[in-house]
C-alpha positions in Angstrom: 0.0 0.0 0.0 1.2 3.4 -0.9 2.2 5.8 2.1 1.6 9.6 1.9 4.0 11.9 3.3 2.7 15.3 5.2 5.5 17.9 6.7 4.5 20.3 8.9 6.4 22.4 12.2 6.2 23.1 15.6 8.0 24.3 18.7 7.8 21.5 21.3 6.7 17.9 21.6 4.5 16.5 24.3 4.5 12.7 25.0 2.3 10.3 26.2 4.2 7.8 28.0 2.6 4.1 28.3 1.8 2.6 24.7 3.8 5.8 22.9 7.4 5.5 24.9 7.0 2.1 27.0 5.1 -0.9 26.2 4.0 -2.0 29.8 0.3 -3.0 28.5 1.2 -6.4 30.2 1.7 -5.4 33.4 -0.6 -3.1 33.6 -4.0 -5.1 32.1 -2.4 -7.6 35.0 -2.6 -5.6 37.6 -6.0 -4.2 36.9 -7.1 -8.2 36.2 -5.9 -8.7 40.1 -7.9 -5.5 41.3 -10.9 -7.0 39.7 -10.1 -10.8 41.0 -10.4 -8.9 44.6 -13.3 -7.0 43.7 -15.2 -9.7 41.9 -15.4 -8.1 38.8 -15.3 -9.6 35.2 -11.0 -8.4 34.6 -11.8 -7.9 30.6 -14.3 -5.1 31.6 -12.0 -3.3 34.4 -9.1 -3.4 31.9 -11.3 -2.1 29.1 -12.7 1.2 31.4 -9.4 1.9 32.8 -6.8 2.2 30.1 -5.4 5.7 29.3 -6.9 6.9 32.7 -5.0 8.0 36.1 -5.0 5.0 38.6 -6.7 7.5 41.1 -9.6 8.0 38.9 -9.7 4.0 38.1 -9.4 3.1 41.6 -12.1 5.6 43.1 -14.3 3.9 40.6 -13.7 0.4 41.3 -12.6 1.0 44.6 -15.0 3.5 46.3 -14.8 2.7 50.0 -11.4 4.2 49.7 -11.1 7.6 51.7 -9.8 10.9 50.4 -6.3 11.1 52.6 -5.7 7.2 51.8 -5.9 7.5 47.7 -2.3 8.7 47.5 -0.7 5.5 49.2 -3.1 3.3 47.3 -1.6 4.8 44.1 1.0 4.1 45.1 0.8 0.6 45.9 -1.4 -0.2 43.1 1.8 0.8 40.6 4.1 -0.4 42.8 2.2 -4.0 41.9 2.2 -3.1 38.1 6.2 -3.1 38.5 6.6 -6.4 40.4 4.3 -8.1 37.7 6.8 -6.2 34.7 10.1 -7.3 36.6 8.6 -10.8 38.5 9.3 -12.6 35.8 13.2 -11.8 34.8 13.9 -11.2 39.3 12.4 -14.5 40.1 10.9 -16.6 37.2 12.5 -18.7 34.6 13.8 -15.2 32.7 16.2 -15.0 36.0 19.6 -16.3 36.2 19.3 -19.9 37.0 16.2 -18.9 38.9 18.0 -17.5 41.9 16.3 -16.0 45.1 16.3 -12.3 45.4 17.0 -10.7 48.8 15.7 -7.1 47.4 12.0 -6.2 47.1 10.8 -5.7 43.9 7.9 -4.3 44.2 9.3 -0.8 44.7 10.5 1.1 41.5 13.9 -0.4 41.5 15.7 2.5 39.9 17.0 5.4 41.4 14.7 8.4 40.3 16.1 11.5 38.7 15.4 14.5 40.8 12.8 17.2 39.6 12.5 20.8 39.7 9.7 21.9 42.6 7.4 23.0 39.5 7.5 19.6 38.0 5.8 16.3 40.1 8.3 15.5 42.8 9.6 11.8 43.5 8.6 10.2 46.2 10.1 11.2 49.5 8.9 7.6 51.6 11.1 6.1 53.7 11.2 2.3 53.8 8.9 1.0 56.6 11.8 -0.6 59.0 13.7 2.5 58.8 10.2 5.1 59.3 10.1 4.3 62.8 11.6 1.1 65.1 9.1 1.9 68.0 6.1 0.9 66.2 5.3 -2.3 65.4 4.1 -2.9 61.9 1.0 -4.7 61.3 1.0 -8.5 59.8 0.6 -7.5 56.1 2.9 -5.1 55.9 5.5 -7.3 57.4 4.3 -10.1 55.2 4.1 -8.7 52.3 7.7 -7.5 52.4 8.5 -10.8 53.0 6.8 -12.2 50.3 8.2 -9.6 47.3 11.3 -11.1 48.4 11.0 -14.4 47.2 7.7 -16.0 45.7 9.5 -19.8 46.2 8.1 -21.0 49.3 11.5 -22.9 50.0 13.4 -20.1 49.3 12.5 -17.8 51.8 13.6 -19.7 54.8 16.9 -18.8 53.2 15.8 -14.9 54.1 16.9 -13.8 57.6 14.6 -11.6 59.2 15.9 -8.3 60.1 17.4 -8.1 63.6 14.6 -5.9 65.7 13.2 -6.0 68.2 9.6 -5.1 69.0 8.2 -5.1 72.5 4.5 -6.6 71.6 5.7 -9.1 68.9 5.2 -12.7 69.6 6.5 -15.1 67.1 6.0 -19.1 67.1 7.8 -21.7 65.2 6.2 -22.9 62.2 8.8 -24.4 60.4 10.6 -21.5 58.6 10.5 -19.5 61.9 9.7 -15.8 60.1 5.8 -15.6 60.8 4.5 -14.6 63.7 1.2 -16.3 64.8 -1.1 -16.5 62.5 -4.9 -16.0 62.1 -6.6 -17.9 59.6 -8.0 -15.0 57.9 -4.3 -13.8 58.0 -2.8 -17.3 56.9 -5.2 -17.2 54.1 -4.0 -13.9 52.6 -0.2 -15.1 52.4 -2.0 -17.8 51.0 -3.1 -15.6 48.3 -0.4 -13.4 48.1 2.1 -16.0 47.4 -0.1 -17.3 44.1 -0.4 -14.3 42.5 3.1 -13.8 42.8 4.1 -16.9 41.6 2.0 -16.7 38.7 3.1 -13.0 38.1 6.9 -14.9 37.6 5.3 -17.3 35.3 5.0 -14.9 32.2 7.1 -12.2 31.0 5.7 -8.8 31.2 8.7 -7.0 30.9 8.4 -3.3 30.0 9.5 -2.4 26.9 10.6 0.8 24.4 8.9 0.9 21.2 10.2 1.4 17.6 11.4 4.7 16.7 11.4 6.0 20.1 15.4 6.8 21.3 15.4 8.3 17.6 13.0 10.8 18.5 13.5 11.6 21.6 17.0 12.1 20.5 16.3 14.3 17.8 14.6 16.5 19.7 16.6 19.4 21.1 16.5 19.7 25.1 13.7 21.5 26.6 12.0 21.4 23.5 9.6 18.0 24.9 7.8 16.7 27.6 6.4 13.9 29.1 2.5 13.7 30.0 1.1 10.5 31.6 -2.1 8.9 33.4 0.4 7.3 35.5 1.5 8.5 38.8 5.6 9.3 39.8 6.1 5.6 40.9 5.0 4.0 37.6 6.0 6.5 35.2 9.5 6.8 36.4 10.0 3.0 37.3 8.7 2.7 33.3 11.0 5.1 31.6 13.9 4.1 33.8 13.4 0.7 33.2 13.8 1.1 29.1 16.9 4.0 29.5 14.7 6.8 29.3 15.8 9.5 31.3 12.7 11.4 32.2 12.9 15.1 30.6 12.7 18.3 33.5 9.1 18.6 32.7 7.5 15.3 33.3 3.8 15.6 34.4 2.5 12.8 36.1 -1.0 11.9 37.2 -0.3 12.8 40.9 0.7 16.5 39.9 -1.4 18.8 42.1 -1.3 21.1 39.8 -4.2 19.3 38.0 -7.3 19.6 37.8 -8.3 16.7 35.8 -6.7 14.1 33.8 -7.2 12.9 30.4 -9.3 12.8 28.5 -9.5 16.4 29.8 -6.7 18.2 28.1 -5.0 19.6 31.7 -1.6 17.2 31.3 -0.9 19.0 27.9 -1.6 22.3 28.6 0.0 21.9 31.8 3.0 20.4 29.9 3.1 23.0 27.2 3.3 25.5 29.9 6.0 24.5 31.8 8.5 24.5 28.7 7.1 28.0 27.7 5.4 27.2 24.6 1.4 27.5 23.3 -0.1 23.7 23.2 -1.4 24.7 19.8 2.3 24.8 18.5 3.1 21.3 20.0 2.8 18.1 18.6 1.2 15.5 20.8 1.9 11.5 20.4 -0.7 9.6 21.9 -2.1 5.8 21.7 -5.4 5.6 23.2 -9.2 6.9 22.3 -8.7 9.0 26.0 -5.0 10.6 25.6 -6.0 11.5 21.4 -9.4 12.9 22.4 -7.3 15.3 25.3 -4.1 16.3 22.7 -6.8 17.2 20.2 -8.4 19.6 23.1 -5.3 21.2 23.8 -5.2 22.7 20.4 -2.2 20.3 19.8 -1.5 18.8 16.1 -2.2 15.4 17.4 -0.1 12.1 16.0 -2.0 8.5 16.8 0.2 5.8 17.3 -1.5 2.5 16.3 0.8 0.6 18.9 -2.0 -0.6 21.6 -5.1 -0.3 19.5 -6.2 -1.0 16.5 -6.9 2.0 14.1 -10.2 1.2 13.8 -10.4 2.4 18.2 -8.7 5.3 17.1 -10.0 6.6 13.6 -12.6 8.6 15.0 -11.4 10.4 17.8 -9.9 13.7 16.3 -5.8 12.6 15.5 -4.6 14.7 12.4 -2.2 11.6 11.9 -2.3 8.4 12.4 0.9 5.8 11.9 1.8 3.1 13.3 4.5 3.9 15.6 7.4 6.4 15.5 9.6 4.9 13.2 7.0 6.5 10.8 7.8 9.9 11.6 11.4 12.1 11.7 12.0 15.2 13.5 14.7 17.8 12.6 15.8 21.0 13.5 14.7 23.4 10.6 16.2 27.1 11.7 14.5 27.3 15.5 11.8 25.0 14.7 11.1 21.9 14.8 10.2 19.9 10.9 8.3 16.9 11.4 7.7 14.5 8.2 4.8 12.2 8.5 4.3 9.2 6.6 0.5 7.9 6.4 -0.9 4.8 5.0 
């Protein structure tokens, strides 16, 4: 089929980040199939109504008995769970060297994050939960959980000692591997759980991944001249681009940026983007994969490119993209006197 080839310029580039930079769709649809496993909901419909949205949005949804102050830490752990299904499979499954035991929990981001300015969303500033405070006792699940993320081989984790403190009200009973303290059932039940979904998360690679034509264009484009606008929040936007050697630009704007007043498919993340490098959203270029990040580019005033990379076009064809291709190898960016010359080629 013959392409058709469109040039066209702008000042600045705004990027989606899931299904435009990284391909974590795998980890991701997993992680919203076990939210709907422990809400009893059918996982092809959760996975349908929450793609291209912020996981604070998805969760108050699904999740409504969650309060106000606790939506942040629930974030937070919801894509902390996206990264231990994209790295379970490589840290403790057959892509890991000869399947040895990890002593380091992998359900954090497990890369160092680049610092931001205080306009841009800030990293996360929490301190592991041994180190927040020795004179408190942490509660069963959040003991066993860390436990758990260490190794999903039951053999393997009497291997693990437990940390050496002490805690005045803790009273532990030998069970065999000598790391559990006594148990309810309702309690035993949940490790129960806990260790199957992570051993099936170790069972299939979800890796993320970097799409086609992506380190090209990023590396095209001159520096402070793009951004990065994403549903997700600091802890799985970061932990994504990291993960493929993406170092996340200055301006990043993630889903947990109080600056926002709504996320896609409102058009806040672009504008807010646009903003922050010092340039109109209507002179921007916006790459975008999904019905819900098009439909906000194309309300910013952006000229909007559609990557066909995690829908088919026919999901996309009629939500307002000026282009659609089917991934960034089908576009180049070069420097054209202080602007930026994009060539597009079309089927």
């Amino acid at each position: 089929m013959l392409s058709s080839t469109y040039i066209f310029h702008a000042d600045a580039v705004l990027f989606d980040m899931d299904g435009t930079l990284t391909d974590s769709i795998a980890a991701v649809e997993a992680a919203w199939g076990k939210v709907a496993g422990d809400i009893g909901q059918d996982p092809a419909h959760v996975i349908a109504a929450t793609h291209g949205k912020r996981a604070i949005d998805n969760l108050a949804m699904f999740k409504p008995h969650i309060k106000e102050h606790e939506m942040d830490d629930e974030v937070t752990k919801f894509e902390e769970t996206i990264l231990y299904f994209a790295d379970a499979y490589n840290v403790h499954g057959p892509g890991s060297r000869k399947n040895t035991p990890s002593v380091t929990p992998t359900v954090d981001s497990g890369y160092s994050t680049p610092a931001l300015s205080q306009s841009g969303s800030a990293a996360s500033s929490r301190a592991p939960s041994f180190a927040a405070s020795q004179a408190r006792r942490p509660s069963f699940t959040s003991r066993l959980f860390n436990l758990l993320s260490m190794s999903i081989v039951p053999e393997d984790v009497a291997r693990i000692e437990e940390p050496n403190i002490q805690y005045s009200d803790t009273i532990f009973e030998e069970d065999g591997d000598g790391l559990f303290p006594r148990e309810t059932d309702g309690e035993k039940r949940y490790r129960h759980q806990v260790e199957a979904w992570q051993l099936e998360a170790a069972s299939v690679d979800r890796s993320v991944r970097i799409f086609p034509g992506v380190k090209r264009m990023m590396e095209s484009i001159p520096a402070g001249r793009y951004a990065v606008a994403t549903s997700g929040a600091k802890t799985y936007a970061y932990g994504c681009m990291t993960r493929v050697g993406i170092t996340p630009p200055p301006v990043t704007i993630t889903a947990d940026d109080k600056r926002l007043k709504a996320g896609k498919p409102a058009s806040d993340p672009f504008l807010l983007a646009a903003k922050c490098l010092g340039f109109e959203a209507s002179k921007c270029v916006v790459f975008e994969d999904s019905p819900s990040g098009i439909r906000a580019g194309v309300a910013s005033g952006a000229t909007v490119i559609a990557l066909c990379t995690s829908h088919e076009r026919s999901k996309i064809d009629n939500c307002g993209a000026h282009y659609i291709v089917e991934n960034m190898d089908c576009v180049k960016c070069e420097l054209d006197s202080n602007q930026l010359r994009f060539t597009v080629s079309v089927l």
